[in-house]
N, CA, C and O atoms as CSV, one atom per row, in Angstrom:
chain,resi,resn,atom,element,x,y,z
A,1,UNK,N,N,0.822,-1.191,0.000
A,1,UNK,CA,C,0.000,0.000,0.000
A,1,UNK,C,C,0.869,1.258,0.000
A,1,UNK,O,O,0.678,2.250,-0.705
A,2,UNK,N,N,2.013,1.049,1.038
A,2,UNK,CA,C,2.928,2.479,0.679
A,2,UNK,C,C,3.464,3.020,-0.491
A,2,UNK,O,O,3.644,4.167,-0.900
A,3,UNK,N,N,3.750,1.484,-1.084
A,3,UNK,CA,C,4.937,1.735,-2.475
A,3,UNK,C,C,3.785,2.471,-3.100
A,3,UNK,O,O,4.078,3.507,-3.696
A,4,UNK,N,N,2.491,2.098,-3.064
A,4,UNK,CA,C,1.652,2.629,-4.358
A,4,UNK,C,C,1.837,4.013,-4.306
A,4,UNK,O,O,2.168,4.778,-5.212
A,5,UNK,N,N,1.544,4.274,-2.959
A,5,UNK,CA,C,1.472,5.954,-2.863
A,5,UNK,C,C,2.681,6.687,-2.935
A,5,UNK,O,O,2.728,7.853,-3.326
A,6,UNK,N,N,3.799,5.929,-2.512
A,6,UNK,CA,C,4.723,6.468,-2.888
A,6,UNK,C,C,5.150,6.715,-4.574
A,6,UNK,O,O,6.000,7.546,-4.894
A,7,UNK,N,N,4.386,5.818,-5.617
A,7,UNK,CA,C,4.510,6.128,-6.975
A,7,UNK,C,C,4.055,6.725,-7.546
A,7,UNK,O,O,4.552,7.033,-8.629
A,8,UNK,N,N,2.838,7.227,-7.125
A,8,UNK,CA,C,1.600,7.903,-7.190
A,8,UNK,C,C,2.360,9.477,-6.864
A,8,UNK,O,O,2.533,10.362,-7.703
A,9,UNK,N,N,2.711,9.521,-5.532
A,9,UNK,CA,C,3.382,10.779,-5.318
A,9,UNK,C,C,4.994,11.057,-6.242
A,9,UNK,O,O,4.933,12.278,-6.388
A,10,UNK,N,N,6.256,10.639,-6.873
A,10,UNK,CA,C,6.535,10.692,-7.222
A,10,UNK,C,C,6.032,10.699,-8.984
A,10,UNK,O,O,6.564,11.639,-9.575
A,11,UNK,N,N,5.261,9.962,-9.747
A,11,UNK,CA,C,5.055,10.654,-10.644
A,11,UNK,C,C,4.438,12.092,-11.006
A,11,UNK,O,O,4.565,12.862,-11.958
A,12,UNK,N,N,3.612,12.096,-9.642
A,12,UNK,CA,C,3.270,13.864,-9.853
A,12,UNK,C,C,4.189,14.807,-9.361
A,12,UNK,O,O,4.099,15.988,-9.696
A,13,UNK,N,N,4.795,14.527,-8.833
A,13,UNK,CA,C,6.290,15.194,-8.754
A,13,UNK,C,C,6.797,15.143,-10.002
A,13,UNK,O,O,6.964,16.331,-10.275
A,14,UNK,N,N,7.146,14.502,-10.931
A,14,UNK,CA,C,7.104,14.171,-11.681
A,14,UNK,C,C,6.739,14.860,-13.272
A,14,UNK,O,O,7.457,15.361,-14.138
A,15,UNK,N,N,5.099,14.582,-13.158
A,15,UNK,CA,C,4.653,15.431,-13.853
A,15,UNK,C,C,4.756,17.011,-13.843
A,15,UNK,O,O,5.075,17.660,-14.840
A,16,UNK,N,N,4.468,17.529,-12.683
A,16,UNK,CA,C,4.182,19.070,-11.901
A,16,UNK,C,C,5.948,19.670,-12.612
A,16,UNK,O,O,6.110,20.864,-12.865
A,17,UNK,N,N,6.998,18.716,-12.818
A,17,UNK,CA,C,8.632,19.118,-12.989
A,17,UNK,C,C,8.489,19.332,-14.265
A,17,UNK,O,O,8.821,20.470,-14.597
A,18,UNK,N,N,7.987,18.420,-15.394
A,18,UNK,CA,C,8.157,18.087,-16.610
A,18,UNK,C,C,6.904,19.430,-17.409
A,18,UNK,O,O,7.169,19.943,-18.496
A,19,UNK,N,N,5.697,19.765,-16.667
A,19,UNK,CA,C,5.134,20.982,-16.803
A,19,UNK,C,C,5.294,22.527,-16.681
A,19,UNK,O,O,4.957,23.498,-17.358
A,20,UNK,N,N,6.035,22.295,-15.380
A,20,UNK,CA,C,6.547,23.627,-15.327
A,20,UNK,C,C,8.214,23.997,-16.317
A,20,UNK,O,O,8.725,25.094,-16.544
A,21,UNK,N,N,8.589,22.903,-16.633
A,21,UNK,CA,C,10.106,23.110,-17.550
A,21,UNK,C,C,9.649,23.157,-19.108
A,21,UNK,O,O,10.387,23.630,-19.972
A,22,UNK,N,N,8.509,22.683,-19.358
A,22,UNK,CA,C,8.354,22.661,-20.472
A,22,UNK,C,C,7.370,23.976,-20.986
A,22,UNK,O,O,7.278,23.942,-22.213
A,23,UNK,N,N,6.856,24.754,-20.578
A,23,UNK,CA,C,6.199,25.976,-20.512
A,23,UNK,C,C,7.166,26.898,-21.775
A,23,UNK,O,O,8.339,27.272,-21.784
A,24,UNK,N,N,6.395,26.988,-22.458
A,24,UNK,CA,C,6.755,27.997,-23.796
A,24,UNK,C,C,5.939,29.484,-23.292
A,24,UNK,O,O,6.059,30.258,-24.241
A,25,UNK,N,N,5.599,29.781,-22.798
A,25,UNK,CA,C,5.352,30.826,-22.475
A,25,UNK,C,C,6.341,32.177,-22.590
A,25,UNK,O,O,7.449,31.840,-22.173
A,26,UNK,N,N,6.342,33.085,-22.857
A,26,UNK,CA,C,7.193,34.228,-22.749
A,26,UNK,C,C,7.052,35.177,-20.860
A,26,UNK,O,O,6.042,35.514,-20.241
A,27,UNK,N,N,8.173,35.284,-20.586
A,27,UNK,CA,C,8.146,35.725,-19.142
A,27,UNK,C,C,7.194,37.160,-18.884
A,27,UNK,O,O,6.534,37.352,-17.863
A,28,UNK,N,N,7.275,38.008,-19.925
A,28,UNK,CA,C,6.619,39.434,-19.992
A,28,UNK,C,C,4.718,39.419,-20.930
A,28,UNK,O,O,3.957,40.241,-21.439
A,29,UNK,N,N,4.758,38.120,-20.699
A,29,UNK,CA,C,3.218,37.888,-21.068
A,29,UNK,C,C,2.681,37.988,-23.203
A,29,UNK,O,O,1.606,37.696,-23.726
A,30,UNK,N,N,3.869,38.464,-23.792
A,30,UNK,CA,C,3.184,38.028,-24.956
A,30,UNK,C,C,3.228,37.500,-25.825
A,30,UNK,O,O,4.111,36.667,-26.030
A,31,UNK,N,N,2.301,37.777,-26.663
A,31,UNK,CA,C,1.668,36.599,-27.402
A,31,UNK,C,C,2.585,36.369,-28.792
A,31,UNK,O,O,3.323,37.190,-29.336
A,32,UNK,N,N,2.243,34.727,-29.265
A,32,UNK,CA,C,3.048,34.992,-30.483
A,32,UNK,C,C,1.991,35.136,-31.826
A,32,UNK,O,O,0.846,34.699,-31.943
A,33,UNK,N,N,2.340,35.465,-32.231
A,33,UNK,CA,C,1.679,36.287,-33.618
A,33,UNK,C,C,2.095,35.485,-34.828
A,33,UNK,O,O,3.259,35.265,-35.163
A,34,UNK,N,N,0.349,34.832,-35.810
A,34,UNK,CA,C,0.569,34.325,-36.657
A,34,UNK,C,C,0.170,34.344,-38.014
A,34,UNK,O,O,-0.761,35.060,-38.383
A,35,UNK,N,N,0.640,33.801,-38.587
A,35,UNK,CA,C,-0.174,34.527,-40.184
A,35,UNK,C,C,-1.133,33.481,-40.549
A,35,UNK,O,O,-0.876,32.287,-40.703
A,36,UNK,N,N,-2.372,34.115,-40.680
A,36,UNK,CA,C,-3.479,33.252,-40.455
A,36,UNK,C,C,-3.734,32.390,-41.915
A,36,UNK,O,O,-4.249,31.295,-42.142
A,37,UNK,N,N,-3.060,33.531,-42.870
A,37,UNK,CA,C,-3.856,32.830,-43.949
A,37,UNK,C,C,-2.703,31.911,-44.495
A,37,UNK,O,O,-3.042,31.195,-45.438
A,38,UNK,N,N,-1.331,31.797,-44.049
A,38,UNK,CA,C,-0.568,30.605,-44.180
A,38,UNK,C,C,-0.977,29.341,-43.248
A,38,UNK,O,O,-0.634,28.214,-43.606
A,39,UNK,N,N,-1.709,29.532,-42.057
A,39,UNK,CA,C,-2.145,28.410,-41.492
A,39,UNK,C,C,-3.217,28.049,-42.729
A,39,UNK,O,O,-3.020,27.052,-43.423
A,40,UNK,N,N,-4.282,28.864,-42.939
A,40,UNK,CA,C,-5.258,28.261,-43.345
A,40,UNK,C,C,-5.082,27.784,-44.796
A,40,UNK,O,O,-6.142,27.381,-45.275
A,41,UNK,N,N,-3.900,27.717,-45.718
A,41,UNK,CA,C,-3.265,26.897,-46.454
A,41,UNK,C,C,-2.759,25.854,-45.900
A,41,UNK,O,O,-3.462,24.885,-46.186
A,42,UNK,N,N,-1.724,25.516,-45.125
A,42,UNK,CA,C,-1.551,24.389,-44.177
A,42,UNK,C,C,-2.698,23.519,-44.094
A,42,UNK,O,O,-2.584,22.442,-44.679
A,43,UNK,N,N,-4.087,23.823,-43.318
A,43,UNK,CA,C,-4.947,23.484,-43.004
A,43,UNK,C,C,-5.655,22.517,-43.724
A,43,UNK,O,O,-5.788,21.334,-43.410
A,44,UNK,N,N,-6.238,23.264,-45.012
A,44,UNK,CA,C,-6.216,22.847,-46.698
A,44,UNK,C,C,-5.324,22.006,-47.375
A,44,UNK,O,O,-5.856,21.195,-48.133
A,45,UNK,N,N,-4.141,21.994,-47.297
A,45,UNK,CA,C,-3.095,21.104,-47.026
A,45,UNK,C,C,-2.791,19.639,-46.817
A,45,UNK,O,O,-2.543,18.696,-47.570
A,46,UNK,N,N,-2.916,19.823,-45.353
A,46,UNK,CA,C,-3.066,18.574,-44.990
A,46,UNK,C,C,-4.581,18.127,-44.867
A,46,UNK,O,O,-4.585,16.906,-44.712
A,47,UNK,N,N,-5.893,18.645,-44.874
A,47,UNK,CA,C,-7.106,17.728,-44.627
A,47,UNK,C,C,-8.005,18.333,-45.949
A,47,UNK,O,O,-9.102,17.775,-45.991
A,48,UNK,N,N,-7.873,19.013,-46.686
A,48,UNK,CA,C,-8.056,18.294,-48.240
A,48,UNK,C,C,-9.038,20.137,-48.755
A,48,UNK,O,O,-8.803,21.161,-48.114
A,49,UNK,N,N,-9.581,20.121,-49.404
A,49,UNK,CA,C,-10.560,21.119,-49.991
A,49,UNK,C,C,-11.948,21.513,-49.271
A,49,UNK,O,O,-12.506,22.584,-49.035
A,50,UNK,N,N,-12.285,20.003,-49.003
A,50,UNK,CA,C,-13.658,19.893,-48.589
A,50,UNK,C,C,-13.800,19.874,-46.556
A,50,UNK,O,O,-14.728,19.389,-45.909
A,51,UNK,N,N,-12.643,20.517,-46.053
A,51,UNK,CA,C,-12.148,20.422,-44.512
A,51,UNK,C,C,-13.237,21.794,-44.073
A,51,UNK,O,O,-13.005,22.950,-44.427
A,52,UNK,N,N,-14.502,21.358,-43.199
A,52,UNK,CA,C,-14.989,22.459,-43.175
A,52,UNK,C,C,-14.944,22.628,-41.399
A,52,UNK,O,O,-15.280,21.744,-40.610
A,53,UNK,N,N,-14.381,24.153,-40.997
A,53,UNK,CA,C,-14.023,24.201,-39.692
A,53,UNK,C,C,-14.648,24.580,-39.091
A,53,UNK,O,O,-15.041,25.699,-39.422
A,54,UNK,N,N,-15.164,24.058,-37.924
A,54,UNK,CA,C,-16.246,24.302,-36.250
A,54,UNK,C,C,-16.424,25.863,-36.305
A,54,UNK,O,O,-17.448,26.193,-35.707
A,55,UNK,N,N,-15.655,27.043,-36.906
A,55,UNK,CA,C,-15.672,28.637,-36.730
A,55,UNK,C,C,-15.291,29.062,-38.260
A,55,UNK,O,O,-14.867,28.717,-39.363
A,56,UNK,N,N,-15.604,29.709,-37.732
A,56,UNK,CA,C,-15.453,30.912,-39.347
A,56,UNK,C,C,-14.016,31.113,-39.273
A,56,UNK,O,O,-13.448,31.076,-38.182
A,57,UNK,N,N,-13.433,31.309,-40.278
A,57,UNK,CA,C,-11.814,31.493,-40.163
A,57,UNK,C,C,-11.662,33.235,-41.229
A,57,UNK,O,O,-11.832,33.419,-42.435
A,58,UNK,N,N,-11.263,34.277,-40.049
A,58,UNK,CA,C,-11.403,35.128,-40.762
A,58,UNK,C,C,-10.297,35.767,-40.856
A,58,UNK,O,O,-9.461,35.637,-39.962
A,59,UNK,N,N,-10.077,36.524,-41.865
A,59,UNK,CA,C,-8.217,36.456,-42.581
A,59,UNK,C,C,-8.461,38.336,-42.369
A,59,UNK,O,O,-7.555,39.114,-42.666
């Protein structure tokens, strides 16, 4: 019963390490900026002509 919890507590140690190191975030809060209408070629791209998306995609 200990070991469990003891694995239990080390992988979220674990996890909580591997989340906070991996954070792409910028320290001064902003954002990165993208060009929409090269995604939405990409998009077209890879899932075909007829890829119709959940929102309006507005350029």
């Amino acid at each position: 019963m200990i070991k469990g919890i003891k694995k239990i507590a080390i992988m979220f140690v674990v996890m909580v390490l591997v989340t906070a190191c991996s954070s792409n975030s910028k320290p001064d809060g902003e954002s990165k900026t993208i060009d929409l209408a090269k995604l939405h070629t990409e998009i077209k791209e890879a899932y075909g002509e007829d890829y119709i998306p959940s929102m309006e995609l507005q350029l």
